[in-house]
C-alpha positions in Angstrom: 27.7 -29.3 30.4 24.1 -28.4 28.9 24.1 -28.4 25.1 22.1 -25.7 23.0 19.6 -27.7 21.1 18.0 -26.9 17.6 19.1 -23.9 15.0 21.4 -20.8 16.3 18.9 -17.8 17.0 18.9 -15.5 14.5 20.0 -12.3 15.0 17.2 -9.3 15.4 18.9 -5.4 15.8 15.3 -4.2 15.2 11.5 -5.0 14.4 12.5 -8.4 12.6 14.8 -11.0 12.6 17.8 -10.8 9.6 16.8 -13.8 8.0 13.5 -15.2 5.3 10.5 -13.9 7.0 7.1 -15.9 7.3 3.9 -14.1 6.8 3.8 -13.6 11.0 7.2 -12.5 11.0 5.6 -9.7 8.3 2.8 -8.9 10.0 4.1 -8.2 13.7 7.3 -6.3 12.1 4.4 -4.2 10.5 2.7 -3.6 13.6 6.2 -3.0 15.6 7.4 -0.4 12.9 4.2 1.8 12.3 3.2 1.6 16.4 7.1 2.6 17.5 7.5 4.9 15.1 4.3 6.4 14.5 5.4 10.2 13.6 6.8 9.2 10.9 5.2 6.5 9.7 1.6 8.2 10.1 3.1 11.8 9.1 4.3 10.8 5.6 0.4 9.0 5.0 -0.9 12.4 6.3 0.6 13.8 3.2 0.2 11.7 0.7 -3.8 11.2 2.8 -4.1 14.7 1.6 -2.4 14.9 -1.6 -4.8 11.6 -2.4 -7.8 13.5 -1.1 -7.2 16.7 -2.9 -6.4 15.0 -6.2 -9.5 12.3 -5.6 -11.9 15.2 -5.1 -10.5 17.7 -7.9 -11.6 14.3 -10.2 -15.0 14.3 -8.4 -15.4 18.0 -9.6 -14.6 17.4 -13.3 -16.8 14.1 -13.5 -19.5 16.7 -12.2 -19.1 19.2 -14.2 -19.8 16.8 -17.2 -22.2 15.1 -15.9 -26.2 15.8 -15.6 -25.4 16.0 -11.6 -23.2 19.5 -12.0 -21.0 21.3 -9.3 -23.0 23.0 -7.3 -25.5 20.1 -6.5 -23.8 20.0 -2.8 -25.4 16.7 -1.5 -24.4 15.2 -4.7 -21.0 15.8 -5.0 -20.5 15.0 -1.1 -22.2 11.4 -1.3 -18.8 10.3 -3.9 -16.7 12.1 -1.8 -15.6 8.9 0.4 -15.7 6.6 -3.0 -13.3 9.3 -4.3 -11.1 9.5 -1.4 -10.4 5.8 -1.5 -10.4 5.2 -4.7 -7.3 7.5 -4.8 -5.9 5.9 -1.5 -5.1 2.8 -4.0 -2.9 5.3 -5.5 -1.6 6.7 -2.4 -0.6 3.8 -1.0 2.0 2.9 -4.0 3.9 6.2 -3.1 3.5 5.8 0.5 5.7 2.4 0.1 8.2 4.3 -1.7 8.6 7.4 1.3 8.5 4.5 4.2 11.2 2.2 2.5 13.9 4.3 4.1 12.7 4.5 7.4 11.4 1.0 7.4 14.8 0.1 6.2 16.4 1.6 9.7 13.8 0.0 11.8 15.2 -3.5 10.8 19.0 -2.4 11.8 17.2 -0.6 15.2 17.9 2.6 14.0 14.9 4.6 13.8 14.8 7.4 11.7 12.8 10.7 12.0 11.2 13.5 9.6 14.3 14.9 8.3 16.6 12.5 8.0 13.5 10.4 6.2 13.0 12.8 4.1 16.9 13.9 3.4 17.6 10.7 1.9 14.5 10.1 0.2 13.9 13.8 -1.4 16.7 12.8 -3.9 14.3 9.6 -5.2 10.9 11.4 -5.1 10.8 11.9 -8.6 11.6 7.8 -9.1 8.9 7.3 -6.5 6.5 9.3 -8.9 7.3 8.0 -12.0 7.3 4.4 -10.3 3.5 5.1 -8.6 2.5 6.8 -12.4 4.1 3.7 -14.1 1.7 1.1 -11.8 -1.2 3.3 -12.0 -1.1 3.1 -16.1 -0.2 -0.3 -15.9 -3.1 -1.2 -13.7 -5.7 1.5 -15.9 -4.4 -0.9 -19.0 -5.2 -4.3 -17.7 -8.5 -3.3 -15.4 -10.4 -0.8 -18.3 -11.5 -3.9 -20.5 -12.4 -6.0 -17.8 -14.6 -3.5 -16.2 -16.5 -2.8 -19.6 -16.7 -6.6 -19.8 -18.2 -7.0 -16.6 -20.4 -4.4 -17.5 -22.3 -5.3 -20.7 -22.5 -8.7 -19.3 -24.2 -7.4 -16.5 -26.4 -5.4 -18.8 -27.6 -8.8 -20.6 -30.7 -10.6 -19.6 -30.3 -14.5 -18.3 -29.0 -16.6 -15.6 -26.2 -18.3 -17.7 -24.8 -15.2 -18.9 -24.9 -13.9 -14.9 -23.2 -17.0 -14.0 -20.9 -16.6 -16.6 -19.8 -13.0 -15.4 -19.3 -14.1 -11.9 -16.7 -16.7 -13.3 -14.8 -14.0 -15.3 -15.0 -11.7 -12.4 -13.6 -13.7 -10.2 -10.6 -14.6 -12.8 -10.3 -10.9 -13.0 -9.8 -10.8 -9.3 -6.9 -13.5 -9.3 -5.0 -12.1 -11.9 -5.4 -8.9 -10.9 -4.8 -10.2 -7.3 -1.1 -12.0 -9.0 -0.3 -9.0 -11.0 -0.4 -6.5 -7.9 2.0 -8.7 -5.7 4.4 -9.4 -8.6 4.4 -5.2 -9.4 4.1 -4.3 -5.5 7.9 -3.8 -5.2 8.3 -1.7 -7.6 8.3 1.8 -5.7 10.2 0.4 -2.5 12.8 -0.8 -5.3 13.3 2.9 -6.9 13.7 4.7 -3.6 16.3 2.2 -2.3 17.5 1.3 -5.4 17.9 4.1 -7.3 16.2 2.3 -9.8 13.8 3.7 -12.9 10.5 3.3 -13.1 10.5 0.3 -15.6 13.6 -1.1 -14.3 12.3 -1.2 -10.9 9.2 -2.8 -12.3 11.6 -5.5 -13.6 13.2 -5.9 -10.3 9.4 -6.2 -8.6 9.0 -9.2 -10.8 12.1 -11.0 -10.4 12.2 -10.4 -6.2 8.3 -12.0 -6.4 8.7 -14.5 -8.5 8.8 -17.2 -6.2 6.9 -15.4 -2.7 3.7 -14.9 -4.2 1.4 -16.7 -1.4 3.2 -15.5 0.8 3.1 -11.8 0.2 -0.5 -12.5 -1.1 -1.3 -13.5 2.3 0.2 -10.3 4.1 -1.6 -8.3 2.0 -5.0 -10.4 2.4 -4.2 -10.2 6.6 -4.0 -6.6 6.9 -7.0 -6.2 4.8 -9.0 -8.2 6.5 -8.0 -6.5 9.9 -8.6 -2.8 8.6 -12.3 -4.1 7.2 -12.8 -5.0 10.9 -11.7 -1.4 11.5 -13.8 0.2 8.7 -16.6 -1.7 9.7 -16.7 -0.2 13.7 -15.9 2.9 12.4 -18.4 3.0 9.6 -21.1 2.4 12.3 -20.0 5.2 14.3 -20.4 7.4 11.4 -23.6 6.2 10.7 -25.0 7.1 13.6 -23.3 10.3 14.1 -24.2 10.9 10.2 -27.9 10.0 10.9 -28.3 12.4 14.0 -26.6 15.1 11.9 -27.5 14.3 7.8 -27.1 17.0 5.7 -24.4 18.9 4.7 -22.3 17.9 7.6 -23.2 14.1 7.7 -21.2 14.0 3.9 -18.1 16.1 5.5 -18.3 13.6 8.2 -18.1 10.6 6.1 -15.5 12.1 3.9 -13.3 12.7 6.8 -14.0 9.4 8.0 -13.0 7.7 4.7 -9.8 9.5 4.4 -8.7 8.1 8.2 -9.5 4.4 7.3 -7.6 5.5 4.0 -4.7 6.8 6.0 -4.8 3.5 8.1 -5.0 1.0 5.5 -2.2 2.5 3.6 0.4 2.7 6.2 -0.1 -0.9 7.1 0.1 -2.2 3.4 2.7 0.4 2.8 5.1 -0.2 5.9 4.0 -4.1 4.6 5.3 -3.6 1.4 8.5 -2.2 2.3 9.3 -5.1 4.5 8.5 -7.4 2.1 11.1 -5.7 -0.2 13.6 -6.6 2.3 12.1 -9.9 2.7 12.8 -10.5 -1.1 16.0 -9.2 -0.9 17.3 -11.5 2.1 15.7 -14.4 0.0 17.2 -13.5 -3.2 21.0 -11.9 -3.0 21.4 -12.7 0.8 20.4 -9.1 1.8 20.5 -9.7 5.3 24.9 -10.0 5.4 25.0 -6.9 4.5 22.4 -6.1 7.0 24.8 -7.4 9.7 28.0 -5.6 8.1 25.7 -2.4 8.1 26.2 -2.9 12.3 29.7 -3.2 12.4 30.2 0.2 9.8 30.2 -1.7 6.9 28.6 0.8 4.9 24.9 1.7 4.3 22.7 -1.0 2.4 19.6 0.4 1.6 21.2 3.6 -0.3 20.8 3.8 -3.8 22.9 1.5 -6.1 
């Protein structure tokens, strides 16, 4: 009689397998949730794309209107229209991981979820989801505001030691930064699941990442470096459209162009994030039996505690 050989496969209702993920298990249960589901998953970052833009660009106008530049200088205040747009897509993609955690939750038990019932269950933690995204924003404005004005009155002194000496704090800057963001990056999946607070959910961040940092580091890094790839092809494109059509309409282009990349990147770092909620969760408390009672009826997992 033939013999199974090796470990009992693991059991997989939906886009990953219910047990500790790898960083390819991550990645292609990324791919498989925002490519099967893609009405939701690219609706919800077409709101928060253009709640991101709007608030980006109503920024843009205030900087000009006290600046030397002023508002109506049109060429002006269309060349930082893409800068805007992503710099506000770093924002966007902290409340984008809090609307996805639902729907990504129901693509791991193969039960895909559309608009409304997405946003039935997660209307009731939208204000947790924006004090949770307000809570990393301040905490991130905190930590990066002195290291930016470091870096900048180094960079405004004269001499090749004091050069070398910013691109070794700079790139400490960029570790620590780089550790901080994966320990905090849980925090909004956590309030919209959890019914957590802001700071509490900030707490439970740090204690699910406590131990996955490479790993989740690595995700992040991954998908990145693929949407750069991205970027870059599409950045060309514009280019050359942008070239044949300059102007006015070159900057609309670009701007438009920014806020798609924008759109991409966040969905895949968002959908990303929420899986690696669920990751730490399976690692941590065993989160995947009560994934597999969820199957048989044995009540809803993800809801709010």
């Amino acid at each position: 009689m033939p013999r199974h050989v090796g470990p009992p496969p693991t059991h997989k209702p939906g886009i990953i397998a219910l047990r500790p993920l790898n960083v390819g298990d991550l990645i292609s249960g990324t791919f498989a949730a925002v490519f099967g589901n893609p009405r939701v998953y690219f609706g919800w970052s077409a709101v928060v794309s253009a709640v991101a833009t709007v608030g980006g660009l109503l920024v843009l106008v205030v900087v000009r209107l006290v600046s030397d530049a002023g508002l109506f200088d049109v060429r002006a205040w269309l060349a930082g229209g893409p800068d805007a747009v992503s710099d506000a897509a770093w924002v966007g993609r902290w409340m984008l991981a809090g609307l996805v955690a639902y729907p990504v939750a129901r693509d791991v038990v193969g039960a895909r979820s559309g608009w409304v019932e997405s946003w039935r269950f997660m209307r009731g933690s939208i204000w947790r989801i924006l004090g949770g995204t307000a809570l990393l924003g301040l905490v991130t404005l905190v930590c990066l505001t002195p290291a930016v004005v470091v870096i900048e009155l180094g960079l405004d002194s004269v001499g090749v030691a004091t050069f070398v000496a910013v691109l070794i704090v700079t790139a400490v800057l960029v570790l620590a930064y780089s550790w901080l963001y994966i320990r905090m990056s849980l925090t909004v999946p956590a309030a919209a699941v959890e019914g957590l607070g802001p700071v509490a959910a900030l707490a439970r961040s740090v204690t699910l990442t406590r131990r996955s940092f490479g790993r989740y580091f690595a995700v992040v890094l991954l998908l990145n470096l693929i949407t750069v790839v991205i970027e870059f092809v599409l950045s060309q494109v514009v280019d050359a459209v942008t070239g044949l059509s300059g102007g006015v309409l070159g900057g609309v282009i670009a701007i438009v162009a920014a806020t798609l990349v924008a759109a991409l990147i966040q969905t895949l770092i968002a959908v990303a994030t929420a899986l690696m909620h669920v990751d730490a969760r399976i690692r941590t408390e065993g989160f995947d039996i009560e994934l597999n009672q969820s199957l048989s009826g044995g009540g809803t997992p993800w809801a709010p505690r």
